[in-house]
N, C-alpha and C positions, 0 to 999 in steps of 0.2 A: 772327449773324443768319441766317435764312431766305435762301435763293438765291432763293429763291421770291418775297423782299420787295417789296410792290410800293408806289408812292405815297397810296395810298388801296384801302381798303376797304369797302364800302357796307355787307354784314353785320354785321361789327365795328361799325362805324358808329349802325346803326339800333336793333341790339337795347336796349344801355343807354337809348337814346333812350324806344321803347316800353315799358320797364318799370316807367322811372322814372316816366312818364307814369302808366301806370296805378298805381304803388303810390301817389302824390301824391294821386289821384283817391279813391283809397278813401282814406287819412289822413282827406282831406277830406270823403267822407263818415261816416267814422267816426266824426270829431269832435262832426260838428253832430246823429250821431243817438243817441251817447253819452250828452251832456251834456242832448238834450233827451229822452231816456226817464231820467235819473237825475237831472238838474238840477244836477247840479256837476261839474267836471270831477276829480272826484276819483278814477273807476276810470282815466282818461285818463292820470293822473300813475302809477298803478302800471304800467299796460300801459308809460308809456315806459322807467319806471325797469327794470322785467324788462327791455325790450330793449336797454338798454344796457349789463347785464351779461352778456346773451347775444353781444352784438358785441364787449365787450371780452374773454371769453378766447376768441371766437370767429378774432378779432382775432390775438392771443395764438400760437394753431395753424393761423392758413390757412397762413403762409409756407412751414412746413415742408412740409404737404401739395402746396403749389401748388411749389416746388423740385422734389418729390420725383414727382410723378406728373404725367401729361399733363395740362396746363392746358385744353386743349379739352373732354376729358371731364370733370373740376371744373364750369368754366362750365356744360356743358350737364345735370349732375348739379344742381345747386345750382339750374335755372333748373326746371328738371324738378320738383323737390322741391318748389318755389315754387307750381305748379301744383296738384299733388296737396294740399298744405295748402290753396290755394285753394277746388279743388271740397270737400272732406273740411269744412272749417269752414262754408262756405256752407250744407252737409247740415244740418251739427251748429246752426249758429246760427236762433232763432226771431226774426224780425226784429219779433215782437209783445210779444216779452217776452225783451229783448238781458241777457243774462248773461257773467258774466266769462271765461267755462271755454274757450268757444269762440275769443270774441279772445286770449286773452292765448296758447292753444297757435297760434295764427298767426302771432302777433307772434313767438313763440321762432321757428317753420318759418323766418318768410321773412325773419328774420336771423342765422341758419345761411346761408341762402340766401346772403345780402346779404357777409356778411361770409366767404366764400369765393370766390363768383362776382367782384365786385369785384378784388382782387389779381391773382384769373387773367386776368382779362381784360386788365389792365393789362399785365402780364406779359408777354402777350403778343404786345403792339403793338410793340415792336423786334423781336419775330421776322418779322412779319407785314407791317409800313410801315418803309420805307426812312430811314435816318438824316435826308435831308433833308428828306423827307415829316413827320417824327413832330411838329413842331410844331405845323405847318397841321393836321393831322388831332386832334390835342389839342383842340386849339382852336374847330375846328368840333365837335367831339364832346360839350367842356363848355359852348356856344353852345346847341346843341338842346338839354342838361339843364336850362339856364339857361328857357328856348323850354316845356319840359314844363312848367315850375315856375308858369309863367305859364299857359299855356292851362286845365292842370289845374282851378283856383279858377273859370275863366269857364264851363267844361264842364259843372262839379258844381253851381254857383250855378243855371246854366239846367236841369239836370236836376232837382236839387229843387225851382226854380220852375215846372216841367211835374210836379211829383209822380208821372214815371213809376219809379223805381225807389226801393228803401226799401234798407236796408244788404246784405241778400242780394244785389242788382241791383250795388251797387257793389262786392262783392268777387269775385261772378262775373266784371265788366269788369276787375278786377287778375290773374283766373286769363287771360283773355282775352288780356294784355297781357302774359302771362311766357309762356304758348303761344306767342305771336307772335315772341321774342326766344329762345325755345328754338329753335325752327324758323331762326332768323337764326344762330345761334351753331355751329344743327349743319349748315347750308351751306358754311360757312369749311373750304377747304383747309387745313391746320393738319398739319404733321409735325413729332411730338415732335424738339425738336436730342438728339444723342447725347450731349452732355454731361450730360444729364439722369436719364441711365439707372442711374445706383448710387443706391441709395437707402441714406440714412440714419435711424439712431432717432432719435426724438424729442428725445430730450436734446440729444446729439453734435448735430442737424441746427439747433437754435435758440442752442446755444453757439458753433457754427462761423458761423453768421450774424451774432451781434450782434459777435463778432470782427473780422469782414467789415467791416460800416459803422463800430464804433471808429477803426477803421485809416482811416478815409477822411472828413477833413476834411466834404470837400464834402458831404457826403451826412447827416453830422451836422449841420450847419447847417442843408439843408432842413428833417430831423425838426424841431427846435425852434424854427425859424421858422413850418413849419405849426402845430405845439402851439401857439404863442404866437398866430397873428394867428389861429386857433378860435376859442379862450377870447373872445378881446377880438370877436370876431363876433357870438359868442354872448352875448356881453354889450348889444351894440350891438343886437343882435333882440329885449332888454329892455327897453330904454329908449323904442324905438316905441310898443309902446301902453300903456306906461305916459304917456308924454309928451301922447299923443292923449289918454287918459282925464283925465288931470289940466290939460293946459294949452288942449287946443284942442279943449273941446265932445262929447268924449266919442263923436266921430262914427265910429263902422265903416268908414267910404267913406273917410275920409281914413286910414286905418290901412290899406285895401287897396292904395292909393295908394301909399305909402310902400313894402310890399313888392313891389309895381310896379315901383317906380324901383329896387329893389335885385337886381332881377330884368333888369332892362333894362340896367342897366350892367354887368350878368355878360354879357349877350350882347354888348353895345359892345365891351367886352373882349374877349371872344373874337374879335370882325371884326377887332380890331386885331391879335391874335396871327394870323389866319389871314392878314393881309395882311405880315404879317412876314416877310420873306427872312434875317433878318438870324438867327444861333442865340443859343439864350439865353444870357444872360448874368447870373451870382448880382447882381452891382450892381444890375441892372432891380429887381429883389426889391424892394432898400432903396429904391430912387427912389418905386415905387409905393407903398409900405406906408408912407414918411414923405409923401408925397401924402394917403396917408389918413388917418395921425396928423394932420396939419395942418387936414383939413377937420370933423375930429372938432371939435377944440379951435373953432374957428369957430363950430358949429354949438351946443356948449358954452354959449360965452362969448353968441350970439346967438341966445336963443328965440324965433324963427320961423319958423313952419311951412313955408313956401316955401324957408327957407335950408335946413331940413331933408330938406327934399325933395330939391332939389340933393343935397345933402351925400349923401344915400341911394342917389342916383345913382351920384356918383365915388366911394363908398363901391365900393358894390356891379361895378365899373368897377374899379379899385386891387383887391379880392380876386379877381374874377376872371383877372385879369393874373398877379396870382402863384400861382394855381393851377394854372391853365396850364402857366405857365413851370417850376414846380416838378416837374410829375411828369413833365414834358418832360427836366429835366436829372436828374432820379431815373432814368429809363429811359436817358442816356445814359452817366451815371455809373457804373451797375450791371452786371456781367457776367452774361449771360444765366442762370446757376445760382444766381442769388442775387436777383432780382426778386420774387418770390414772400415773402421771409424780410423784402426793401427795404420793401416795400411793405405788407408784415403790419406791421412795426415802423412806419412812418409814419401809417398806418390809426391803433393803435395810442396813439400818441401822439396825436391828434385828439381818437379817444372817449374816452380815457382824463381825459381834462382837462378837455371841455367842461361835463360836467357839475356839476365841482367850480366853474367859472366861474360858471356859471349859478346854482349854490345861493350862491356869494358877494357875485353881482353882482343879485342880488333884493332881499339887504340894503341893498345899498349902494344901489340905485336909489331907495329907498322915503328913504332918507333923504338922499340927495345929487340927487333927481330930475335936473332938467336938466341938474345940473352935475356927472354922471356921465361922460358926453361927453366929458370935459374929464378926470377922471379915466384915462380909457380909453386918450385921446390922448396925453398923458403918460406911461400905462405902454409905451405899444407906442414911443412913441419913444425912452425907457429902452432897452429893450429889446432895440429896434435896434442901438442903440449899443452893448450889454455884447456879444450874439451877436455885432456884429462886430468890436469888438476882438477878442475870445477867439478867432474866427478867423483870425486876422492877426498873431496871436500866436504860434497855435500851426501855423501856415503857414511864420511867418518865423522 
C-alpha cells in the first residue's frame, strides 16, 4: 500500500460517480430516441449484444494491462478516450435521421473505456485508501452509483418533457460527464508502487494470474459468488415488467417504481456498510444473499404488487451489501501486483454470464411468469449451499 494512503479520497470518489451519471443519462436517452425513430427495439438489442462482447474480451485483457502499467494513466486514457468518442459520434450522428454506424462505434469506444477504466480504478483504492478506510469508502462510492442510477431516469424524463435536447444534446452531456471524471482522476496523487515495474507478456501475465487466484480459496469464492447472484439479478430485472405487463395493468409508473426501490436499497445498503466499523466477513455474503433467496421465494409464492415492492427493496438492499463487501475483501485479499488480473477475472465472470442468464431466463419467465421468483429463489439458495461446502472442503 501507498505511504501516502489516506482514509478518503474525494477525486477517486466523484469521478465514477459523474460518469456513471452521465453514461445512464444517455442509455436513457438513447433508448427512448432509438425505439421512437425505429419503433422497436430491435437496433437496441444489437447495440447491446456488440457491447457485451466488447467488455468480455475486453474484460479478458484489462488485468494484464492494469498489473502491468500505471493504473493512473489507464484510468485517465480510457476516461479520455470516452471523451473523444463522445464529441467524434456526436459530429457523426444526425439526430433527424439516427443510423446504426455512429451508436454502435460508441458503444465499442466507451466499453473499451469502461472495461479498462473500471479495474484500474479499483485497483487502485488500496494503494490510495487505508486498510481501515476501504470499506466505508466502498460503500459510499457504490451509494452515489446506486444515487446516479436514480437521479439519471428523473433528469432525462424532465429533459425530454422540456424537449430541450434530442440524442445529440444527450451524448454531448455523457462527453460532459467523462470530461468532468477525466479532470477528477488526473488530480489524484497517484505513485506507480515499485512492484509494478517488470512487465510481462500477455500470455505468461494472464497464466501467472489465474494461478494467483486458483491458489487462493478466498477469492475463488467471491468470483463465483458474484457470477451466480449476476445471473439470478439479471434474471430478477426480468421478471419486473414482465410481472407489471401481465399482472398489474400494464402501468410504466409502476415498473419505474419498482426500479426505484431496487435502487434505494442499493443505497440503504451502502449507509449500512458505511456505518460499519466492523471488517468484512465472507459469512455476511451468505446471510444477505439467503435474505434474498428468501424474500424471492415470498414474493414468488405471493403476487402482490406491494409484497413486490418490498421485496425489490431488500432485494436490491441484500445485493448491494454483497457488492460492497465483495470487492472490499477482493482488494484485501489480493497483493497489490495482482488487482488488476483479480479484478479483470471477477469483471469477467459477471459479463460473461449475465447474458447467458438473461437469454435463459426470458424463456423461462414467459412461461413460469410469476413463479419464476420462486425458481430464482431456489437456485441461488442451492447454490449457496454447494459454493459453501466446496469451500469448507477444500479449506478444511
Amino acid at each position: 500500500m501507498n505511504s501516502a494512503a489516506k482514509a478518503f479520497n474525494l477525486p477517486l470518489l466523484l469521478a465514477p460517480f459523474i460518469s456513471r451519471l452521465g453514461s445512464t443519462l444517455y442509455l436513457f436517452g438513447l433508448n427512448w430516441f432509438v425505439v421512437e425513430a425505429t419503433g422497436n427495439a430491435a437496433l437496441l438489442g444489437i447495440i447491446q449484444a456488440i457491447g457485451g462482447v466488447v467488455l468480455f474480451f475486453g474484460d479478458l485483457l484489462c488485468g494484464v494491462v492494469v498489473d502491468n502499467f500505471n493504473r493512473k494513466r489507464i484510468v485517465v486514457s480510457a476516461e479520455f478516450l470516452s471523451v473523444v468518442g463522445c464529441l467524434v459520434c456526436a459530429w457523426w450522428l444526425n439526430p433527424q435521421h439516427i443510423t446504426a454506424g455512429p451508436l454502435i462505434a460508441l458503444t465499442v469506444i466507451l466499453d473499451v473505456g469502461l472495461a479498462f477504466s473500471l479495474p484500474a480504478a479499483k485497483a487502485m483504492i488500496p494503494e490510495l485508501i487505508t486498510l481501515a478506510g476501504r470499506q466505508r469508502f466502498n460503500a459510499v462510492s457504490n451509494t452515489l452509483i446506486d444515487l446516479a442510477d436514480i437521479c439519471a431516469p428523473l433528469i432525462g424524463g424532465g429533459l425530454l418533457a422540456l424537449k430541450w435536447l434530442d440524442l445529440r444534446g444527450f451524448l454531448l452531456l455523457n462527453g460532459t460527464s467523462f470530461l468532468l471524471s477525466f479532470l477528477f482522476y488526473l488530480s489524484i496523487h497517484y505513485v506507480q508502487p515499485t512492484g509494478n515495474g517488470g512487465q510481462l507478456g500477455v500470455k505468461e501475465s494472464l497464466l501467472t494470474g489465474w494461478r494467483y487466484v486458483w491458489q487462493r480459496p478466498g477469492l475463488i469464492e467471491v468470483i463465483v459468488l458474484g457470477g451466480l447472484i449476476n445471473v439470478l439479478y439479471a434474471a430478477v430485472r426480468l421478471v419486473l415488467p414482465y410481472n407489471v405487463n401481465h399482472l398489474y395493468g400494464g402501468d410504466s409508473t409502476r415498473y419505474s417504481y419498482l426500479l426505484v426501490m431496487l435502487a434505494v436499497g442499493g443505497i440503504l445498503g451502502g449507509l449500512r456498510l458505511t456505518l460499519d466499523k466492523r471488517p468484512p466477513q465472507r459469512q455476511q455474503n451468505y446471510s444477505d444473499l439467503a435474505l434474498a433467496a428468501a424474500m424471492l421465494l415470498i414474493a414468488g409464492v405471493w403476487a402482490n404488487y406491494w409484497v413486490l415492492l418490498v421485496v425489490s427493496g431488500v432485494f436490491g438492499f441484500c445485493y448491494s451489501c454483497f457488492e460492497i463487501r465483495a470487492i472490499t475483501i477482493t482488494q484485501n485479499l489480493t497483493a497489490p501486483d495482482f488487482l488488476g488480473r483479480m479484478f479483470g477475472i471477477l469483471f469477467l465472470a459477471i459479463d460473461a454470464f449475465q447474458p447467458v442468464g438473461s437469454f435463459v431466463f426470458g424463456f423461462v419467465t414467459d412461461w413460469l411468469a410469476n413463479w419464476t421468483l420462486v425458481v430464482i429463489g431456489v437456485l441461488l439458495l442451492i447454490g449457496l449451499g454447494l459454493i459453501n461446502q466446496w469451500y469448507q472442503r477444500l479449506i478444511g
